[in-house]
Backbone as CSV, one residue per row, in Angstrom:
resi,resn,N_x,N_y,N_z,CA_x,CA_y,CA_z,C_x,C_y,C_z
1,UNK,0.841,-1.195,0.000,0.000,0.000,0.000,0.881,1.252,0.000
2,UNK,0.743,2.025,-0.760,1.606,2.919,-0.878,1.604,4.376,0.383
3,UNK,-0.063,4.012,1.115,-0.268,4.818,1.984,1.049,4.625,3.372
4,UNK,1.694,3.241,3.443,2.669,3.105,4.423,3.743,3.331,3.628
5,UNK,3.792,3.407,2.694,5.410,4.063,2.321,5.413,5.673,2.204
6,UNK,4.693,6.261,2.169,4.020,7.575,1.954,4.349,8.086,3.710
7,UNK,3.390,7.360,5.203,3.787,7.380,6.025,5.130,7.464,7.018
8,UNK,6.106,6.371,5.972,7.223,5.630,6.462,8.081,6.890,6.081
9,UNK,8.371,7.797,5.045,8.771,8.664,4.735,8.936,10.328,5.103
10,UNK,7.444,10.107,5.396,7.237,11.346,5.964,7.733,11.329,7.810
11,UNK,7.649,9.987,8.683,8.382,9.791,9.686,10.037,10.087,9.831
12,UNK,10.207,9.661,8.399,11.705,9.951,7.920,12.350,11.455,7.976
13,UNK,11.176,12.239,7.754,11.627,13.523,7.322,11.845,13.667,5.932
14,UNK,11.331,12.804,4.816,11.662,13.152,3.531,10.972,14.293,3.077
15,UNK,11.623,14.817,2.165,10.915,16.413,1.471,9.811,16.049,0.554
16,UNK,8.613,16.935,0.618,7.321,16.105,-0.571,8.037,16.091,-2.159
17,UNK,8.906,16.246,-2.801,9.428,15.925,-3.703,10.367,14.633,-4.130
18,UNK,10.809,14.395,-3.074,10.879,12.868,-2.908,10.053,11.814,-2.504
19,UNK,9.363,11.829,-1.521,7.818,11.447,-1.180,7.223,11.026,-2.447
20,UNK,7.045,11.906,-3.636,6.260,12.232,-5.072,7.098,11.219,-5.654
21,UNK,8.231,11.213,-5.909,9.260,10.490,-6.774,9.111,8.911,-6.298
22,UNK,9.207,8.469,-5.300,9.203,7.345,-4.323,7.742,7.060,-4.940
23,UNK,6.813,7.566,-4.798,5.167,6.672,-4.965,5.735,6.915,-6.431
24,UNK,5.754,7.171,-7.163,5.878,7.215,-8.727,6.736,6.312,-8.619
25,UNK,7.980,5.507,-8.757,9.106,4.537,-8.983,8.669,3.101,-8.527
26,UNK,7.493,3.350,-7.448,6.715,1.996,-7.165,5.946,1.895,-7.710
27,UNK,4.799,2.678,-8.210,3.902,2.577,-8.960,4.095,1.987,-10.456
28,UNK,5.314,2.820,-10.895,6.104,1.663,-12.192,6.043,0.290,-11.750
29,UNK,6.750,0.476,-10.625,7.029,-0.987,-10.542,6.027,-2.415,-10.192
30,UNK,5.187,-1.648,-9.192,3.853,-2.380,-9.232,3.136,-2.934,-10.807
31,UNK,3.160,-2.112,-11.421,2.955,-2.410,-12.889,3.747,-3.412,-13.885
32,UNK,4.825,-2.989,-13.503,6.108,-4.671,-14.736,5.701,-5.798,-13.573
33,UNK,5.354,-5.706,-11.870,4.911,-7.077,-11.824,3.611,-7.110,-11.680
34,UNK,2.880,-6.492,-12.583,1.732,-7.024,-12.711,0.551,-7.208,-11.127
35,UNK,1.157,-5.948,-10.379,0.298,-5.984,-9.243,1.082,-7.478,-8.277
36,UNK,2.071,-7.899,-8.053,2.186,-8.749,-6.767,3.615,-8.039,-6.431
37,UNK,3.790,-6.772,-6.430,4.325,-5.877,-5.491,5.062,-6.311,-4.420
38,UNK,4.390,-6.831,-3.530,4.474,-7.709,-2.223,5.737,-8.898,-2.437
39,UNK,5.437,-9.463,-3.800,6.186,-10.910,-4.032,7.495,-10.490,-4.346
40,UNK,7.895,-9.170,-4.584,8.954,-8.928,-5.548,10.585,-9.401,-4.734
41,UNK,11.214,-10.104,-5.502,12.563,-10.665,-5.189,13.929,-8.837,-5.725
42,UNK,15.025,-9.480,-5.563,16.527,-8.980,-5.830,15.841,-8.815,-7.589
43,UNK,16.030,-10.362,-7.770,15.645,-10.890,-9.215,14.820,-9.524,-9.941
44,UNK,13.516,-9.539,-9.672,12.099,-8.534,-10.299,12.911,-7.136,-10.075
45,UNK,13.445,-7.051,-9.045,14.050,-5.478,-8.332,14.701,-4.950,-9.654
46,UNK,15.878,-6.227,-10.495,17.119,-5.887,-11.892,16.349,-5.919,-12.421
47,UNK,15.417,-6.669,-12.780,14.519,-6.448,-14.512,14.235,-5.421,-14.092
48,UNK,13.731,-4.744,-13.450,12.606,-3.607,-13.308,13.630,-2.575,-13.721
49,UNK,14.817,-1.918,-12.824,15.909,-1.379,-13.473,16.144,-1.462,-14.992
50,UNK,16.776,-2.799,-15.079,17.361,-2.736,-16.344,16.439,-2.504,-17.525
51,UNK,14.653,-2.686,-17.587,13.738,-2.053,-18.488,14.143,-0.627,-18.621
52,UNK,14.699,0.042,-16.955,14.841,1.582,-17.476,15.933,1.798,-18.367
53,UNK,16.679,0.945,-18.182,18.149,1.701,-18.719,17.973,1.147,-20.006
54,UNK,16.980,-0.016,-20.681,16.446,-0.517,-21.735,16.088,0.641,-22.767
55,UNK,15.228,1.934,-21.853,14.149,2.715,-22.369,15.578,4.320,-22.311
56,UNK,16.698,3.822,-22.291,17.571,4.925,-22.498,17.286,6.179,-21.096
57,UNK,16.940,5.530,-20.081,16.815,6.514,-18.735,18.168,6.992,-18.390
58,UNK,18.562,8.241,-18.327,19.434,8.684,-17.147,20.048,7.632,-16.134
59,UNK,21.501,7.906,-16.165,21.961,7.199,-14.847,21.071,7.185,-13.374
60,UNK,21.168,8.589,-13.122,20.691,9.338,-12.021,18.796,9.118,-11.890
61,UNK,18.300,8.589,-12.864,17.208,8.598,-13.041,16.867,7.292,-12.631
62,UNK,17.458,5.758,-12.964,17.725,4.704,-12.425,18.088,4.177,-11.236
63,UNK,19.362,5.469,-10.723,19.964,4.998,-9.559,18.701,5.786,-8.553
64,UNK,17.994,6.640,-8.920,16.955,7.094,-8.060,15.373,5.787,-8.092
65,UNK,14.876,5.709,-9.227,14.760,4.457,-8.965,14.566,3.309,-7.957
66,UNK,15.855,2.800,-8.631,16.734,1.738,-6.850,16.282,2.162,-5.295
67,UNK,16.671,3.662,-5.292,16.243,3.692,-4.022,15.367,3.824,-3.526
68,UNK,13.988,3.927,-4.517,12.244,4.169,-3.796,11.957,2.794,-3.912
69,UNK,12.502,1.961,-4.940,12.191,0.195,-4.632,12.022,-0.219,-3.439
70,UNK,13.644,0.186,-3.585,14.432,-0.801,-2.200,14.090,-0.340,-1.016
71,UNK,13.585,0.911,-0.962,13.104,2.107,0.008,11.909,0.805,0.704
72,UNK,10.665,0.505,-0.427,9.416,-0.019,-0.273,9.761,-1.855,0.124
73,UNK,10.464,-2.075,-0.286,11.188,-3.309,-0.008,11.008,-3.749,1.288
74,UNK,12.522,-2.716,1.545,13.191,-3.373,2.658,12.571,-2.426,4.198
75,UNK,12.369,-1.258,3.817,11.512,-0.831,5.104,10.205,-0.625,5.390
76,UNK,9.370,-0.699,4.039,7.640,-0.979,4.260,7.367,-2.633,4.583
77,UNK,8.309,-3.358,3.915,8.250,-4.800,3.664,8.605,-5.593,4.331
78,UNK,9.479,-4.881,5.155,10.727,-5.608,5.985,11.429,-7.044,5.587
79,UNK,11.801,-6.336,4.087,12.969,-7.538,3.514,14.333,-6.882,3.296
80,UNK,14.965,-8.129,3.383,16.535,-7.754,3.219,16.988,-8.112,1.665
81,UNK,16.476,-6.702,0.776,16.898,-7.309,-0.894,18.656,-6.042,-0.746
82,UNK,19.372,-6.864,-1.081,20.420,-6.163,-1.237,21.638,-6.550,-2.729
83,UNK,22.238,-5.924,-2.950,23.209,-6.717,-4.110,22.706,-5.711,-4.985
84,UNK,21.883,-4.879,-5.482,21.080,-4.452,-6.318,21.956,-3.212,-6.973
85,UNK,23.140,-3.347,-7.785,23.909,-1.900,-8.570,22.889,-1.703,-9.835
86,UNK,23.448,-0.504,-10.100,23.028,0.418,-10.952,23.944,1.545,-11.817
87,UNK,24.023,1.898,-12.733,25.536,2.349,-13.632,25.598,3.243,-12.773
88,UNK,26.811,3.659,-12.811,27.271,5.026,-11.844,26.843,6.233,-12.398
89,UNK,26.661,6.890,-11.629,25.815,8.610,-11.816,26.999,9.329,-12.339
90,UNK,27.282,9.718,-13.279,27.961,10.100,-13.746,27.925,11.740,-13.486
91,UNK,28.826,12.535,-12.861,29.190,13.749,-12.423,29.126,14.566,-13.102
92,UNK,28.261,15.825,-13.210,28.598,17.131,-13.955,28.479,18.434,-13.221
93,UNK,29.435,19.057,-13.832,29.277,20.678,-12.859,28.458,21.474,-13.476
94,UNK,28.638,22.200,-12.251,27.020,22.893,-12.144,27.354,24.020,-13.599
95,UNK,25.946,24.435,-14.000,26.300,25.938,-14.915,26.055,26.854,-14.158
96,UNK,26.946,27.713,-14.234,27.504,29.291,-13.402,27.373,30.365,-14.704
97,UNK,26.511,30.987,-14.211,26.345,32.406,-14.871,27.466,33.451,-14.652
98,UNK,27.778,34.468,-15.470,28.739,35.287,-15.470,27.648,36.712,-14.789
99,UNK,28.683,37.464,-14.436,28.187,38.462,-13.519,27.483,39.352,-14.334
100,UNK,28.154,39.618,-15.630,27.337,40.367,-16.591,25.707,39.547,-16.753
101,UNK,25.671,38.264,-16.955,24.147,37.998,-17.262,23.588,37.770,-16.058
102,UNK,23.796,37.603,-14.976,23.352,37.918,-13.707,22.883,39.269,-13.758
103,UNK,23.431,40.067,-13.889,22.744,41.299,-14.068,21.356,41.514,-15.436
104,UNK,21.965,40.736,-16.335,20.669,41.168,-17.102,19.714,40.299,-16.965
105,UNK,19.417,39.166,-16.091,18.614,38.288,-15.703,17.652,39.434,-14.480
106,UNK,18.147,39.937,-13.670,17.691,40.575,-12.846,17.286,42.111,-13.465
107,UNK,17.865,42.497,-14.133,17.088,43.474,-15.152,15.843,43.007,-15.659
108,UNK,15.649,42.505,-16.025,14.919,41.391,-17.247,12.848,41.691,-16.918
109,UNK,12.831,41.022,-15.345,11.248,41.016,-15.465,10.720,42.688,-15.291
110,UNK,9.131,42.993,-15.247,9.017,44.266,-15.181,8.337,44.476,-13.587
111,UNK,8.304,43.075,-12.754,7.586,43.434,-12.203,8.483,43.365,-10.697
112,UNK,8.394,44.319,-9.404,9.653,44.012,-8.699,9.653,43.250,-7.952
113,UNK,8.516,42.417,-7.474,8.805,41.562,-6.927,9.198,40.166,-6.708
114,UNK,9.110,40.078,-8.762,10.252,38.852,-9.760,11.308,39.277,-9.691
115,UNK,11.812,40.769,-9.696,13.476,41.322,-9.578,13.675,41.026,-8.510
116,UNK,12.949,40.853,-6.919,13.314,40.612,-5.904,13.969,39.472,-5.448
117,UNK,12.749,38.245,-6.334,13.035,36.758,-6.043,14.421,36.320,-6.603
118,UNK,14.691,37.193,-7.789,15.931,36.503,-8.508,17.130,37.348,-7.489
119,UNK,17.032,38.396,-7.049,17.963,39.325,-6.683,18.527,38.383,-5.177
120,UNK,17.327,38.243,-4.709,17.291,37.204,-3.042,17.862,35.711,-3.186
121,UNK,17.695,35.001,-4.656,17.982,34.291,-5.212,19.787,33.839,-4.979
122,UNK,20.289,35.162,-5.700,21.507,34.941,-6.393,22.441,35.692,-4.758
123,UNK,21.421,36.629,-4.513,22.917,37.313,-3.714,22.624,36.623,-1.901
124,UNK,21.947,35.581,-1.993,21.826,34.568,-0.279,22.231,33.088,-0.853
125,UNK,22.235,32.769,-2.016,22.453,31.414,-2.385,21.414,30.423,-1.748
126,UNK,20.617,30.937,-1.197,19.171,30.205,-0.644,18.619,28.776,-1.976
127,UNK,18.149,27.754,-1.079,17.752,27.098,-2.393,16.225,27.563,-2.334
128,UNK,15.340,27.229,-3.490,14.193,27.537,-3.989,12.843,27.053,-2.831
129,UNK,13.111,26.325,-1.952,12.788,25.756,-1.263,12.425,27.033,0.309
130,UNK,13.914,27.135,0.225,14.012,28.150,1.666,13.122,29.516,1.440
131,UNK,13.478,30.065,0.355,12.628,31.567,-0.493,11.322,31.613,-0.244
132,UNK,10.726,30.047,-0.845,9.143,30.690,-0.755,9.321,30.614,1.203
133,UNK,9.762,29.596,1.841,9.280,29.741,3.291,9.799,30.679,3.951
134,UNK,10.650,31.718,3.369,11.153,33.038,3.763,9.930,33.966,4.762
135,UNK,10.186,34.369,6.019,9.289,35.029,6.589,9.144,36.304,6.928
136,UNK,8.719,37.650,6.772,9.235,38.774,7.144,9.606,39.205,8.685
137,UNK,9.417,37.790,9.633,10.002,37.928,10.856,11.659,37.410,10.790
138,UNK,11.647,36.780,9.781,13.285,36.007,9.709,14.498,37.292,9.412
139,UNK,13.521,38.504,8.458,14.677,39.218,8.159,15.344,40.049,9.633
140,UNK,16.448,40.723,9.528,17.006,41.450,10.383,17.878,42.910,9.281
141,UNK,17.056,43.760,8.988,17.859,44.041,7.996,18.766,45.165,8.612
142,UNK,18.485,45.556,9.412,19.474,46.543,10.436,20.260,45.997,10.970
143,UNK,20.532,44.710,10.488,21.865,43.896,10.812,22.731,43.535,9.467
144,UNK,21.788,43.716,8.504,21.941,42.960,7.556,21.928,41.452,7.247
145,UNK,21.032,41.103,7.932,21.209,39.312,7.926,19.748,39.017,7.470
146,UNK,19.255,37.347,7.624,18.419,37.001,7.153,18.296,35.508,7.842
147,UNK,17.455,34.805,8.532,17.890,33.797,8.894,16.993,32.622,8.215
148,UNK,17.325,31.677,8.006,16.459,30.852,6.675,16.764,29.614,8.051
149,UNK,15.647,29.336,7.876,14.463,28.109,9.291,14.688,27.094,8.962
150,UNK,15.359,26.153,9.602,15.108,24.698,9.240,15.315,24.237,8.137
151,UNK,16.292,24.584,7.357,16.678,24.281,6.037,16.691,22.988,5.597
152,UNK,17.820,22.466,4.635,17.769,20.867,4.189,18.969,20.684,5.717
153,UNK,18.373,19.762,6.346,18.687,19.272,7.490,18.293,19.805,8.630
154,UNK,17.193,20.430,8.428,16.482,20.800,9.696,17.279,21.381,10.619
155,UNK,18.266,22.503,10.351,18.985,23.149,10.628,19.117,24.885,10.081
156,UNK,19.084,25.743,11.289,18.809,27.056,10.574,20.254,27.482,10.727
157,UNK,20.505,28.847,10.095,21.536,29.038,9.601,21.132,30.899,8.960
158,UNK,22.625,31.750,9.228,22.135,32.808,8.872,22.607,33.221,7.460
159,UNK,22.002,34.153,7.126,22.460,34.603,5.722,22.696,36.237,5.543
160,UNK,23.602,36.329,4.356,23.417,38.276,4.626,22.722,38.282,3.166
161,UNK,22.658,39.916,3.842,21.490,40.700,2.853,22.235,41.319,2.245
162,UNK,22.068,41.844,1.158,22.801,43.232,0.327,22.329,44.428,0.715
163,UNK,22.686,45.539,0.334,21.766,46.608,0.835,20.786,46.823,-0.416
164,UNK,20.999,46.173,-1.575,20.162,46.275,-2.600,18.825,45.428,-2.571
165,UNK,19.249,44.756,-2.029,17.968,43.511,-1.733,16.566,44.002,-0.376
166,UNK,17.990,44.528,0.130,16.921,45.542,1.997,16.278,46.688,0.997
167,UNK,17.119,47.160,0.296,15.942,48.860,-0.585,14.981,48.374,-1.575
168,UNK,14.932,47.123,-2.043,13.842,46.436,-3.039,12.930,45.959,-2.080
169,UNK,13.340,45.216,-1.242,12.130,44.690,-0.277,10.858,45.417,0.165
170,UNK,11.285,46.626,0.503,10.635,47.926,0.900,9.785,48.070,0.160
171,UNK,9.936,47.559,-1.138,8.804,48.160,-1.955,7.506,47.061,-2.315
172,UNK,7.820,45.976,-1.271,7.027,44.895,-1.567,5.953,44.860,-0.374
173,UNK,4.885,44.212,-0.875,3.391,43.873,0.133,3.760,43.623,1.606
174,UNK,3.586,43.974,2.394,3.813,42.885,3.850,2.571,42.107,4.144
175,UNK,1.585,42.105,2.968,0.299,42.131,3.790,0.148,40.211,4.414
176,UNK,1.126,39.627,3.809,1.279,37.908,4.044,2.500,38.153,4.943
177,UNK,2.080,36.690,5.860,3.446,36.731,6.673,4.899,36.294,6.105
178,UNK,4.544,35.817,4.891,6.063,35.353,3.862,6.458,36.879,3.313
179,UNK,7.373,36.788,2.934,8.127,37.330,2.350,7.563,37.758,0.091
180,UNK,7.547,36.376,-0.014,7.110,36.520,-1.641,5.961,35.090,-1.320
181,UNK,5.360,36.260,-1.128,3.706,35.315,-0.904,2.971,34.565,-2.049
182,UNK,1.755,33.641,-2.642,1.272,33.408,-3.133,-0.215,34.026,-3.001
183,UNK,-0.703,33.245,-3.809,-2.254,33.835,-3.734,-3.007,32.915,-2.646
184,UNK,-2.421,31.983,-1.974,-2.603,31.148,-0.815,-2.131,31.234,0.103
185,UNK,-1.180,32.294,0.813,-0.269,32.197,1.595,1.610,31.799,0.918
186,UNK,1.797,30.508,1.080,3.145,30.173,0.601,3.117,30.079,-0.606
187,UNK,4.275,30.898,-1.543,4.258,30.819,-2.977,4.643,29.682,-3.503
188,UNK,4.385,28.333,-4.348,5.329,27.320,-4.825,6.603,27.665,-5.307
189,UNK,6.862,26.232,-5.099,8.367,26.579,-5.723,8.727,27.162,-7.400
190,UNK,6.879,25.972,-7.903,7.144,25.980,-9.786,7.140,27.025,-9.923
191,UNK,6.095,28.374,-8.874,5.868,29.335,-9.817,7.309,30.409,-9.984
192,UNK,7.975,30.159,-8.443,9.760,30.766,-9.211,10.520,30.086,-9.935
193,UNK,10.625,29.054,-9.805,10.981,28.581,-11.421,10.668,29.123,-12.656
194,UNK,9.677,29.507,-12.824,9.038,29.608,-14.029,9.304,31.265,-13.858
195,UNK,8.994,31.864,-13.079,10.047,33.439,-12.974,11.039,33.715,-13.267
196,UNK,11.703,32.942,-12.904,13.248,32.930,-13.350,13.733,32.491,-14.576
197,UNK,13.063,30.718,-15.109,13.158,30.803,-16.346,12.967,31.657,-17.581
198,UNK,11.643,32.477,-17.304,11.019,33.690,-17.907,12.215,34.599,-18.100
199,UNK,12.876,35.085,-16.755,13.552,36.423,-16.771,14.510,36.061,-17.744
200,UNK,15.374,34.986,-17.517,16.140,34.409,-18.252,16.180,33.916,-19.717
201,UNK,14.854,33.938,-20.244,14.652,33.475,-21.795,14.779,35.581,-22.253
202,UNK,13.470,35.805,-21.471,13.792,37.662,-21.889,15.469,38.337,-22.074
203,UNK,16.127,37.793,-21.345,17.376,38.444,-21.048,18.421,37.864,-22.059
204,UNK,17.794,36.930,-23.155,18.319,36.069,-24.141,19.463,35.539,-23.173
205,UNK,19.790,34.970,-22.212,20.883,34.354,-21.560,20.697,32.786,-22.549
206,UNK,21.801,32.258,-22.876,21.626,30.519,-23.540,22.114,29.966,-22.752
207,UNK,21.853,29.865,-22.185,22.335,29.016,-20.194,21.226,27.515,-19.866
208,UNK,20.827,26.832,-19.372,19.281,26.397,-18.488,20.230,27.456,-17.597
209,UNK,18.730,28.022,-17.070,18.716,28.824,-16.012,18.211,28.500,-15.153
210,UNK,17.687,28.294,-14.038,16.877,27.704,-12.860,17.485,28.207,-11.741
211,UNK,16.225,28.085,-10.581,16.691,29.053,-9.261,17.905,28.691,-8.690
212,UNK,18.150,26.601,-8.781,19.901,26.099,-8.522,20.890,26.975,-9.018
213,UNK,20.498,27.506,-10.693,22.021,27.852,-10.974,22.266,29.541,-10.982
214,UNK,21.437,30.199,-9.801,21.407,31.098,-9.442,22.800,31.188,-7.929
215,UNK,22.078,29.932,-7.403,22.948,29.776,-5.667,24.212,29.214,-6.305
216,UNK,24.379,28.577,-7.554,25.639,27.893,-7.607,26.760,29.292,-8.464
217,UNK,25.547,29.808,-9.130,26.566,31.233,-9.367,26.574,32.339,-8.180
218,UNK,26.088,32.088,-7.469,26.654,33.044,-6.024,28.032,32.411,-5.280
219,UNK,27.772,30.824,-5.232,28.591,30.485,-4.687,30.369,30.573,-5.289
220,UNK,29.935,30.357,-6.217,31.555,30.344,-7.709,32.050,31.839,-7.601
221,UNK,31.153,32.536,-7.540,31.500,34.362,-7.617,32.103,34.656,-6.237
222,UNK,31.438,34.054,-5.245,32.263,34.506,-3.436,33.873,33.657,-3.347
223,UNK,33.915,32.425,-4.149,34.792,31.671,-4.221,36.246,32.283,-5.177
224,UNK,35.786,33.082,-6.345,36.393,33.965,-7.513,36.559,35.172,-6.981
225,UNK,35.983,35.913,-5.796,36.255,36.668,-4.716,37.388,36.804,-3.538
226,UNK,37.510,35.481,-3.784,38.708,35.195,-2.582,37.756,34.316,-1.104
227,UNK,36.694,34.527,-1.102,35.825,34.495,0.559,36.592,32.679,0.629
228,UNK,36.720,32.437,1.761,37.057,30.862,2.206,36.295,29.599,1.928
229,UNK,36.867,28.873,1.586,35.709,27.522,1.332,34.708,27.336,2.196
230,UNK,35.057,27.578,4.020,34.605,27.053,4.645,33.596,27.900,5.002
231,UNK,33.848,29.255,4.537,32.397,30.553,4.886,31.753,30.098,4.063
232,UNK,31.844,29.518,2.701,30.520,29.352,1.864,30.109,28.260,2.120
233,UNK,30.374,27.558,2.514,29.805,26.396,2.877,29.129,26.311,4.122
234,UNK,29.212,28.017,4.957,28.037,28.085,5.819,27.107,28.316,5.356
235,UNK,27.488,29.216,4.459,26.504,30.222,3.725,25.589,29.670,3.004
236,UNK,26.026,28.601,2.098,25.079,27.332,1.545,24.443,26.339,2.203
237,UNK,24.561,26.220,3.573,23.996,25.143,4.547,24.503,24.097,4.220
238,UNK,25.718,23.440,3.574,26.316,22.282,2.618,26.771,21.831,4.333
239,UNK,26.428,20.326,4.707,26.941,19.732,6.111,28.089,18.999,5.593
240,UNK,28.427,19.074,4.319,30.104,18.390,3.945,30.311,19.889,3.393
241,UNK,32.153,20.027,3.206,32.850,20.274,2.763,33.108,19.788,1.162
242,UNK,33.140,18.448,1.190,33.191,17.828,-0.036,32.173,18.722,-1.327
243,UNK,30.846,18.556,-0.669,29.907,19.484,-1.149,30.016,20.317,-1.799
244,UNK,30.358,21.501,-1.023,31.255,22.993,-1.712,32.615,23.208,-2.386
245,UNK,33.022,21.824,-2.297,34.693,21.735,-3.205,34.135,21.873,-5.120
246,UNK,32.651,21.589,-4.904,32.308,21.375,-6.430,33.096,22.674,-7.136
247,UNK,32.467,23.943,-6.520,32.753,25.396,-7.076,34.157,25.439,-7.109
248,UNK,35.483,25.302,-6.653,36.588,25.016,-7.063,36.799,24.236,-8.346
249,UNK,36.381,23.404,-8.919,36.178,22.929,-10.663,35.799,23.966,-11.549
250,UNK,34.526,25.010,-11.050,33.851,25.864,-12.010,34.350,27.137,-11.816
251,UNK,35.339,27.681,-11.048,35.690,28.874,-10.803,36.796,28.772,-11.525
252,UNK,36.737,30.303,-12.716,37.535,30.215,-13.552,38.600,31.219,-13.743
253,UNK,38.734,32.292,-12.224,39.284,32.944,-12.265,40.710,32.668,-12.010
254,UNK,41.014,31.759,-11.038,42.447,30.921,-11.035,42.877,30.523,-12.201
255,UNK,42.057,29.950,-13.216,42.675,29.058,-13.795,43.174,30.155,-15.072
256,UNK,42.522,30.980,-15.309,42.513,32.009,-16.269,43.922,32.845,-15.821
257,UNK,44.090,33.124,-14.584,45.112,33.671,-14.436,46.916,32.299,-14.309
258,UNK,46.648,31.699,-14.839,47.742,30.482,-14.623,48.754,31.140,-15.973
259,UNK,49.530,31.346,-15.695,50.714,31.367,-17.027,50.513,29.949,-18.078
260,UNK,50.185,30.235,-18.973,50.636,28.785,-20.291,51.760,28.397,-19.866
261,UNK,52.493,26.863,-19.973,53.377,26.658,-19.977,54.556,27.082,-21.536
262,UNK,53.151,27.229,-22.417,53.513,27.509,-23.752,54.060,28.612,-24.228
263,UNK,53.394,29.677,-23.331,53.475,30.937,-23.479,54.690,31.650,-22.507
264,UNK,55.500,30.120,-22.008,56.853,30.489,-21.373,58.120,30.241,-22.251
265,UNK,57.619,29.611,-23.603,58.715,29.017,-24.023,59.410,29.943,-25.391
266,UNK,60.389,30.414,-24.762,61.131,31.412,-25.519,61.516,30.745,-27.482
């Protein structure tokens, strides 16, 4: 029943976007066996996989997969299916916007409280997640800070403000207790997505743009700044180090300044 894996998850602390992904990856799978769910071996677990990677799925799309199976398996089911690989997720770095189209991304919409979201976006490295639950009790702007609640790890953590972001705010509604409200209270996440994608098609940027590669170009720019690995990796809520080593690959101001070895040779 998918209502106890749905349960089992949410005990977990999983985010409703995984929750969503998890009943969807069983629900496939309930289907290749034909509804005996319950019966499923190691054995049914690889066919079921290997149909995806049959149907040309993503690594990452497979190896996610695996884990709402095995998720329903071994802790709704209480079986021990183990042995179960999947091709390796193959690594890519993030896309980082340049400071010039950062700026014309945030130029871009007409309305200010889309200039706000992208502006709050790029200069807190907040993920899309934290923004809409942004509260106008969290800010401190006579400090310049911002404190974002219970983030990914149920851990809060502070953030600074710009002074550009404190003089735009001003000009926005308070009349909701969020920050960038909806017409319900909390704004979704799709509908800044789809803000940002917007600003970003207007601003002709040829990037994917999305609210991620907003925080990952804040983070590459404080890093191309000089600021320490280990401040941004407060600043991002990242609980590894490993985490924030990504932006050291995509920061291109070191590498740009390296002498050619070529361009030494008399």
């Amino acid at each position: 029943c998918m209502d106890d894996l749905v349960s089992e998850l949410r005990l977990r602390g999983y985010s409703d976007a995984t929750i969503e992904a998890y009943e969807r990856y069983n629900e496939q799978f309930d289907e290749h066996m034909e509804g005996s769910l319950e019966n499923a071996t190691a054995s049914d677990v690889k066919g079921f996989l290997s149909s995806l990677i049959a149907d040309d799925r993503a690594s990452s799309t497979v190896a996610l997969a695996r884990s709402a199976v095995l998720f329903y398996q071994n802790h709704v089911l209480d079986k021990d299916i183990s042995d179960v690989q999947t091709p390796k997720v193959e690594s890519s770095l993030p896309v980082v916007l340049s400071p010039k189209e950062v700026r014309s991304i945030i130029s871009a919409p007409s309305h200010t409280k889309s200039a706000a979201m992208i502006m709050m976006l790029y200069s807190t490295g907040m993920r899309v997640s934290e923004l809409v639950s942004l509260r106008w009790e969290d800010l401190e702007p006579d400090r310049g800070v911002a404190w974002v609640r219970e983030g990914k790890g149920d851990k809060d953590r502070m953030i600074t403000l710009s002074d550009r972001v404190i003089d735009v705010l001003d000009d926005i509604d308070e009349d909701s207790e969020y920050v960038f409200a909806g017409r319900n209270g909390q704004m979704t996440t799709r509908n800044v997505q789809r803000v940002v994608k917007r600003a970003a098609d207007e601003a002709e940027v040829d990037k994917k743009v999305t609210p991620h590669t907003l925080r990952h170009s804040y983070a590459t720019h404080l890093l191309e700044d000089g600021n320490d690995l280990r401040l941004i990796q407060e600043l991002l809520g990242h609980s590894n180090l490993q985490t924030t080593e990504i932006y050291t690959h995509v920061s291109s101001k070191a590498k740009q300044d390296i002498d050619n070895p070529l361009d030494q040779i008399e």
